[in-house]
ROKOLNU-371987 format. One line per field, with one value per residue: residue in three letters; y, z, x of N, C-alpha, C, O, CB in turn. Coordinates in nm, 2 decimals. Glycine has a CB too. Layout:
N
aa c(Ala; ...) $
n_v c(Y; ...) $
n_w c(Z; ...) $
n_u c(X; ...) $
ca_v c(Y; ...) $
ca_w c(Z; ...) $
ca_u c(X; ...) $
c_v c(Y; ...) $
c_w c(Z; ...) $
c_u c(X; ...) $
o_v c(Y; ...) $
o_w c(Z; ...) $
o_u c(X; ...) $
cb_v c(Y; ...) $
cb_w c(Z; ...) $
cb_u c(X; ...) $
//
This chain:
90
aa c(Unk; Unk; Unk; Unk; Unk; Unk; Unk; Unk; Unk; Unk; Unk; Unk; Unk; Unk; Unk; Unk; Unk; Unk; Unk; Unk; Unk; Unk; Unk; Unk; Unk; Unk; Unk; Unk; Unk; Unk; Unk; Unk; Unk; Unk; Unk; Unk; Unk; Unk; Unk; Unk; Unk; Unk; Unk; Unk; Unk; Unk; Unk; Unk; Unk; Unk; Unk; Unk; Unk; Unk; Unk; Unk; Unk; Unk; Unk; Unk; Unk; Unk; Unk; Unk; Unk; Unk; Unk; Unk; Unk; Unk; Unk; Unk; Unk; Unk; Unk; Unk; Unk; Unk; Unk; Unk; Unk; Unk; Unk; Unk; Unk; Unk; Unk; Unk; Unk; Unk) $
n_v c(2.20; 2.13; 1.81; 1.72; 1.53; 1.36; 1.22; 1.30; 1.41; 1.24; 1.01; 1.06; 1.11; 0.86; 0.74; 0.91; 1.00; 0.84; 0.61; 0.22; 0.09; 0.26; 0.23; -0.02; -0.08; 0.16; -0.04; -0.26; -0.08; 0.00; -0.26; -0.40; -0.18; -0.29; -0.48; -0.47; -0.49; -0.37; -0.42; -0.49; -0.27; -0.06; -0.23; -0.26; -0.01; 0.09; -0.09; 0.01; 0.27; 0.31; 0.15; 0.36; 0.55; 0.42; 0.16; -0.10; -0.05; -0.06; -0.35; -0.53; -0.44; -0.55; -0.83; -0.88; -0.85; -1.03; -1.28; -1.25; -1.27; -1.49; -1.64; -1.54; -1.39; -1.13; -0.86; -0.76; -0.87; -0.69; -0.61; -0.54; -0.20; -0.11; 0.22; 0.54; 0.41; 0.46; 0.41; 0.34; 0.47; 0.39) $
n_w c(-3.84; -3.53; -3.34; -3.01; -2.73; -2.43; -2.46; -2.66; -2.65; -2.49; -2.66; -2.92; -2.81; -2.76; -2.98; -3.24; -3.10; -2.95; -2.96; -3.12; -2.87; -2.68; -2.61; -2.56; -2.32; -2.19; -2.20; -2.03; -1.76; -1.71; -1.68; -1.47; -1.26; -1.23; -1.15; -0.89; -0.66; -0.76; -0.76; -0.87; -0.89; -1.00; -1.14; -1.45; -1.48; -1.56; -1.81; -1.95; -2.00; -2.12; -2.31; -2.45; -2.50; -2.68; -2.87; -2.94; -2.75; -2.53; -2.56; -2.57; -2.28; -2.14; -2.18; -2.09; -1.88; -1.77; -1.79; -1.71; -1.43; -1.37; -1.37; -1.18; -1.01; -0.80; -0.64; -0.43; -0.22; -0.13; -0.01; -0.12; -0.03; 0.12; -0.03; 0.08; 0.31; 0.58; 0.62; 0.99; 1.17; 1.39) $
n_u c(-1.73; -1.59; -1.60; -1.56; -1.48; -1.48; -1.23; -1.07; -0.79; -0.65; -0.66; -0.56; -0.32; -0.21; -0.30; -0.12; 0.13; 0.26; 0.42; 0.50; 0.62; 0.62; 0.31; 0.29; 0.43; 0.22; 0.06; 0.19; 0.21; -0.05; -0.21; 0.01; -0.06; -0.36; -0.39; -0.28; -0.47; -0.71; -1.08; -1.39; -1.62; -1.46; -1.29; -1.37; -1.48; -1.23; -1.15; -1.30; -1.28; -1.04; -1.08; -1.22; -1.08; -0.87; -1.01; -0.80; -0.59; -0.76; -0.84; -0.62; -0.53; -0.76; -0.75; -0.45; -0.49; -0.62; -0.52; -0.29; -0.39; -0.49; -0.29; -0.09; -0.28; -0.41; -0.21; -0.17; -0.35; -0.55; -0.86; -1.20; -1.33; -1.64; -1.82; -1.68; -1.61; -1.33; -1.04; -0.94; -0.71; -0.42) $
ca_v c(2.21; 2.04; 1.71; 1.75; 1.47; 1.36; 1.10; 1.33; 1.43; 1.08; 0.94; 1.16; 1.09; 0.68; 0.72; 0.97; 1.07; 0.71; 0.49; 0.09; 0.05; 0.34; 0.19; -0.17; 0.02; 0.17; -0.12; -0.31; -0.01; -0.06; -0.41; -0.39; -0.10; -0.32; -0.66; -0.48; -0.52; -0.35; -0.45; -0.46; -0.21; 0.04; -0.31; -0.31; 0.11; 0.10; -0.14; 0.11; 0.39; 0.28; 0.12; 0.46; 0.59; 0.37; 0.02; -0.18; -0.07; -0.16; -0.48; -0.52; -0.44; -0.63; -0.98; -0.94; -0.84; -1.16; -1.35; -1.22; -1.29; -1.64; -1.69; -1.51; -1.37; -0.97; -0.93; -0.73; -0.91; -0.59; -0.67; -0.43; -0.18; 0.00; 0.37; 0.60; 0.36; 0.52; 0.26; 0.36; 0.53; 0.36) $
ca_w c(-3.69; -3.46; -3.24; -2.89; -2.62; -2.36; -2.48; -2.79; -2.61; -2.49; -2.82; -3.00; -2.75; -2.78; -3.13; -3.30; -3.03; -2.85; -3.06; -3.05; -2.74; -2.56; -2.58; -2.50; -2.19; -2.10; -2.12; -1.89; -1.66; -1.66; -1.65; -1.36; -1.12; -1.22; -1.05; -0.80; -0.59; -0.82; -0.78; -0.92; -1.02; -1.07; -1.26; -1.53; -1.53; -1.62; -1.91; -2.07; -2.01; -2.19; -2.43; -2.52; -2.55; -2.84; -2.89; -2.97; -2.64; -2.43; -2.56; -2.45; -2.14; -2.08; -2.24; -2.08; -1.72; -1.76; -1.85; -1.53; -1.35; -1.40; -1.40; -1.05; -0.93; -0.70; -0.56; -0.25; -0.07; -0.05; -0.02; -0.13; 0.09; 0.06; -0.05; 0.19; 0.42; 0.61; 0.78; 1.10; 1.25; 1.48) $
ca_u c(-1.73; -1.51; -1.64; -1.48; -1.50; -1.39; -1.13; -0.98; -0.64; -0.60; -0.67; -0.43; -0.16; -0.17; -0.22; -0.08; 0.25; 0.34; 0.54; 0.46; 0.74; 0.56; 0.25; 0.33; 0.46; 0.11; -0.03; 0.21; 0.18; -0.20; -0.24; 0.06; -0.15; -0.48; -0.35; -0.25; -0.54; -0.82; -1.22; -1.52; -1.69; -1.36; -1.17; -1.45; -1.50; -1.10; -1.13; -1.44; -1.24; -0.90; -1.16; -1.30; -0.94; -0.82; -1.03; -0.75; -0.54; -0.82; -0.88; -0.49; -0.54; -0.84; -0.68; -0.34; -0.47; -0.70; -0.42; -0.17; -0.46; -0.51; -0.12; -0.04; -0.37; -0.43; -0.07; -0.17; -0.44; -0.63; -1.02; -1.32; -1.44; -1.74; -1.69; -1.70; -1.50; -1.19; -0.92; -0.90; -0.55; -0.37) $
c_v c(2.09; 1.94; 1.75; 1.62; 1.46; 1.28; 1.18; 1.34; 1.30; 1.04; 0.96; 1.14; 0.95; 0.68; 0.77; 1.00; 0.95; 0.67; 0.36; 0.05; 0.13; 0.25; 0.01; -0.15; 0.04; 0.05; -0.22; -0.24; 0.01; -0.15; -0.39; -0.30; -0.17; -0.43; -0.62; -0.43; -0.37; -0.43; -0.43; -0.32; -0.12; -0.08; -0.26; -0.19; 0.11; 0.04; -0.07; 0.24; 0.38; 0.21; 0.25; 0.57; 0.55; 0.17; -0.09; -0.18; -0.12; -0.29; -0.56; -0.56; -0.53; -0.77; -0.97; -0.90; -0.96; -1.26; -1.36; -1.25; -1.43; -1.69; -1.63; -1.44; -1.16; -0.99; -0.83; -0.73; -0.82; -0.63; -0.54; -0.34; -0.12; 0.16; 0.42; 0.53; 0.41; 0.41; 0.39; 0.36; 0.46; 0.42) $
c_w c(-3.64; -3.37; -3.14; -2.81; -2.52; -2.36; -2.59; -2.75; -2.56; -2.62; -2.92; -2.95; -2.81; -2.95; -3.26; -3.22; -3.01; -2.98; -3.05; -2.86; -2.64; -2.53; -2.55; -2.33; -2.12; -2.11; -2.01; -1.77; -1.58; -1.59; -1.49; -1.21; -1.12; -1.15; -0.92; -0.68; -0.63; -0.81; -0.84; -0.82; -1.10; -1.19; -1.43; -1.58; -1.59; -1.74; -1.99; -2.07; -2.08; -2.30; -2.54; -2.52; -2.70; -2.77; -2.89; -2.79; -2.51; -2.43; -2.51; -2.34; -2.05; -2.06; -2.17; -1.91; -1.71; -1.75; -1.78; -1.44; -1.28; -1.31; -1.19; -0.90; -0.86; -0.63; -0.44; -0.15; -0.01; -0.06; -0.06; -0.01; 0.06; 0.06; 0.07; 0.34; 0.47; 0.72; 0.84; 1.18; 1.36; 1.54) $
c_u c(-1.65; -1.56; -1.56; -1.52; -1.42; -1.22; -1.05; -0.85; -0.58; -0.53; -0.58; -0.27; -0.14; -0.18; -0.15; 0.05; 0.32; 0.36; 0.49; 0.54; 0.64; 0.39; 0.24; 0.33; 0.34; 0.07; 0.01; 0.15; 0.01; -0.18; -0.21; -0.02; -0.26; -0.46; -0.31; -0.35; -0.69; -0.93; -1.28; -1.60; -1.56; -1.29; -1.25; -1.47; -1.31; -1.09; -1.28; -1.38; -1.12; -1.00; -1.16; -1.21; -0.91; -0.89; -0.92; -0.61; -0.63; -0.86; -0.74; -0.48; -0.62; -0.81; -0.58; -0.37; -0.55; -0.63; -0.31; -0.25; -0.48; -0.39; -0.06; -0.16; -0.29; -0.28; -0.06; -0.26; -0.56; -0.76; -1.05; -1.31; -1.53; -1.73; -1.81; -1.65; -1.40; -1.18; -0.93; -0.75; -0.52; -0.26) $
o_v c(1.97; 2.00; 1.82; 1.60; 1.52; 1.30; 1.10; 1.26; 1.26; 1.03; 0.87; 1.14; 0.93; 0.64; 0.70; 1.08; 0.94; 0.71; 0.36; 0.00; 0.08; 0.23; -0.05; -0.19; -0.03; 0.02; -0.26; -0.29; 0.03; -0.15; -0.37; -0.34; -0.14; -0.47; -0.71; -0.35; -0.31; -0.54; -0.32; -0.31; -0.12; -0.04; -0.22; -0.19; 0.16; 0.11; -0.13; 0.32; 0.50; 0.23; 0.26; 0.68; 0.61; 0.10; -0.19; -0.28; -0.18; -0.34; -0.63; -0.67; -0.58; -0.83; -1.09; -0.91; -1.00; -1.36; -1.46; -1.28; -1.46; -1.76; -1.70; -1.44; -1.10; -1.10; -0.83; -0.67; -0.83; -0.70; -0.45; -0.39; -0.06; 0.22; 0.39; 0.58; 0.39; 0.36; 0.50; 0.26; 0.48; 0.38) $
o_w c(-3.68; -3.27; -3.18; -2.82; -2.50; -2.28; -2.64; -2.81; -2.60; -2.66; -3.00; -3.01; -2.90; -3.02; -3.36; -3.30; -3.04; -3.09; -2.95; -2.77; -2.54; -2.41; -2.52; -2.25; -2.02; -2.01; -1.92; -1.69; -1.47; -1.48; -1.40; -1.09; -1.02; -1.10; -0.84; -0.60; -0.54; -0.86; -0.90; -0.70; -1.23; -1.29; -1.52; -1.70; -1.70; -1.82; -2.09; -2.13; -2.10; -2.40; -2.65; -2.54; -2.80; -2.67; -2.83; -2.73; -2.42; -2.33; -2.41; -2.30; -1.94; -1.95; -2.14; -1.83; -1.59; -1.69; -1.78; -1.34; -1.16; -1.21; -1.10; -0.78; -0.87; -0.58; -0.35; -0.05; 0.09; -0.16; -0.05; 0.10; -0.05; 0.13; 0.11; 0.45; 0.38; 0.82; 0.79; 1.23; 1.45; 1.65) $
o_u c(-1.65; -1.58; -1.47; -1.64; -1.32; -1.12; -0.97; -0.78; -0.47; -0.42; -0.55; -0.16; -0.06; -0.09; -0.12; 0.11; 0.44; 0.31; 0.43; 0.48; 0.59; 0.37; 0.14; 0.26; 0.31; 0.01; -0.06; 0.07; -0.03; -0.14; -0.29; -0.03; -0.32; -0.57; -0.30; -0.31; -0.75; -0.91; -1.26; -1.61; -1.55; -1.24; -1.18; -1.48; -1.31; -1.02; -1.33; -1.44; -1.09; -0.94; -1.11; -1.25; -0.93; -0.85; -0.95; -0.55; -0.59; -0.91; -0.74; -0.45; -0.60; -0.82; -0.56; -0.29; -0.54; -0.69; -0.23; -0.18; -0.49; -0.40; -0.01; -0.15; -0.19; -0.24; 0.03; -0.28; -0.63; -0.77; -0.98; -1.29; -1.52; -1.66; -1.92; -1.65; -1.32; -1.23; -0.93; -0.69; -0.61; -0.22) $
cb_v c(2.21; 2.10; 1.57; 1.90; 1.37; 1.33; 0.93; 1.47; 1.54; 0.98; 0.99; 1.34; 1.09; 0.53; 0.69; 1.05; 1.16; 0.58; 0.47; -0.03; 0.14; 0.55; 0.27; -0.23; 0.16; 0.27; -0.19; -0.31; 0.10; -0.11; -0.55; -0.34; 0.08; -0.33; -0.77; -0.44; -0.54; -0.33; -0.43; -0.61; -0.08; 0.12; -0.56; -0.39; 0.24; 0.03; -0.30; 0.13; 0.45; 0.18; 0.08; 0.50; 0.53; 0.41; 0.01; -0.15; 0.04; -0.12; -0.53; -0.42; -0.32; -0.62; -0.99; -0.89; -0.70; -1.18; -1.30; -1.04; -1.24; -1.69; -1.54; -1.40; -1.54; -0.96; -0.91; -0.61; -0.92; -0.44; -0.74; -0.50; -0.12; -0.02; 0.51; 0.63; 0.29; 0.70; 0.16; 0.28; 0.70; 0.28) $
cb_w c(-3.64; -3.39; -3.28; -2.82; -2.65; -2.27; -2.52; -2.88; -2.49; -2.47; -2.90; -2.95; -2.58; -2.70; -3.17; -3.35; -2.88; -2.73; -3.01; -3.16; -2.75; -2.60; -2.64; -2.57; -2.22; -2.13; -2.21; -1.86; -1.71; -1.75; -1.74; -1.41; -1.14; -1.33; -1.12; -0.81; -0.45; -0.94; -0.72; -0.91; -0.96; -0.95; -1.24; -1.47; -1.40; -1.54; -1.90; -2.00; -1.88; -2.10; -2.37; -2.45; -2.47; -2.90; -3.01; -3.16; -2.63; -2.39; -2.71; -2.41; -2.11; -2.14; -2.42; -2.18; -1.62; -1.87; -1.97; -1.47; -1.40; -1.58; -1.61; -1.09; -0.80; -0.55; -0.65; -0.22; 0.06; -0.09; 0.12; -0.13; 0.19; 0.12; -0.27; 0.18; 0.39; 0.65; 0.75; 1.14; 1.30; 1.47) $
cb_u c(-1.88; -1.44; -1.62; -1.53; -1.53; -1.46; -1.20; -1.02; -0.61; -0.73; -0.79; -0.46; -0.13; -0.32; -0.27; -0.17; 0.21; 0.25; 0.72; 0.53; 0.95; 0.55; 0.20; 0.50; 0.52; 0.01; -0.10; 0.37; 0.22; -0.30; -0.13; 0.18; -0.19; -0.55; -0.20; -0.16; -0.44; -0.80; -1.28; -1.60; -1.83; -1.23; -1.18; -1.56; -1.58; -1.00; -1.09; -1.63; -1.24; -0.77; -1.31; -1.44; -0.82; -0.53; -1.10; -0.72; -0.48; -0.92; -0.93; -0.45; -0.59; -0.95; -0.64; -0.19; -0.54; -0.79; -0.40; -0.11; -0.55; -0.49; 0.00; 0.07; -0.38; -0.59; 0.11; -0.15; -0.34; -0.61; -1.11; -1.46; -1.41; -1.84; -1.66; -1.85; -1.45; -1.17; -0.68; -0.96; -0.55; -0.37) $
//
C-alpha cells in the first residue's frame, strides 16, 4: 500500500526533479519573500512547512533567512496586524 501525504508531490519535486542550481534558487526565493516583511506566527509556520517538504531545504531556509536578517533586517517596514484586519480605502 501506498503512504500519501500532504508533502509527497512537494517532496518529489525538490528532490527528485530540481537540480542543485534550482534548488539553491528556491531557497533564495523563500528566504527573499520571508524578509520581506513576514511575522510571527506565519515566519515560524513557513519554516515547518518547507521543513516537512525536504529537512535539509528547510534548515536552509531557516539558517540563511536568520542570517539576511541579522545582516539587513524586514525590508518593508510592514508591522503585524491582527487577522481579520482590512486597511482602510482611501
Amino acid at each position: 500500500m501506498i503512504a500519501y501525504d500532504d508533502y509527497g508531490q512537494a517532496r518529489t519535486l525538490v528532490r527528485e526533479v530540481m537540480s542543485d542550481e534550482e534548488r539553491d534558487r528556491l531557497v533564495d526565493n523563500v528566504v527573499g519573500h520571508l524578509l520581506n516583511g513576514v511575522v510571527e506566527p506565519v515566519l515560524s509556520r513557513a519554516f515547518s512547512f518547507m521543513s516537512a517538504i525536504d529537512g535539509e531545504i528547510g534548515k536552509q531556509i531557516e539558517d540563511r533567512y536568520h542570517r539576511q536578517a541579522e545582516q539587513v533586517g524586514p525590508t518593508t517596514g510592514q508591522t503585524a496586524r491582527p487577522v481579520g484586519d482590512v486597511a482602510t480605502r482611501t
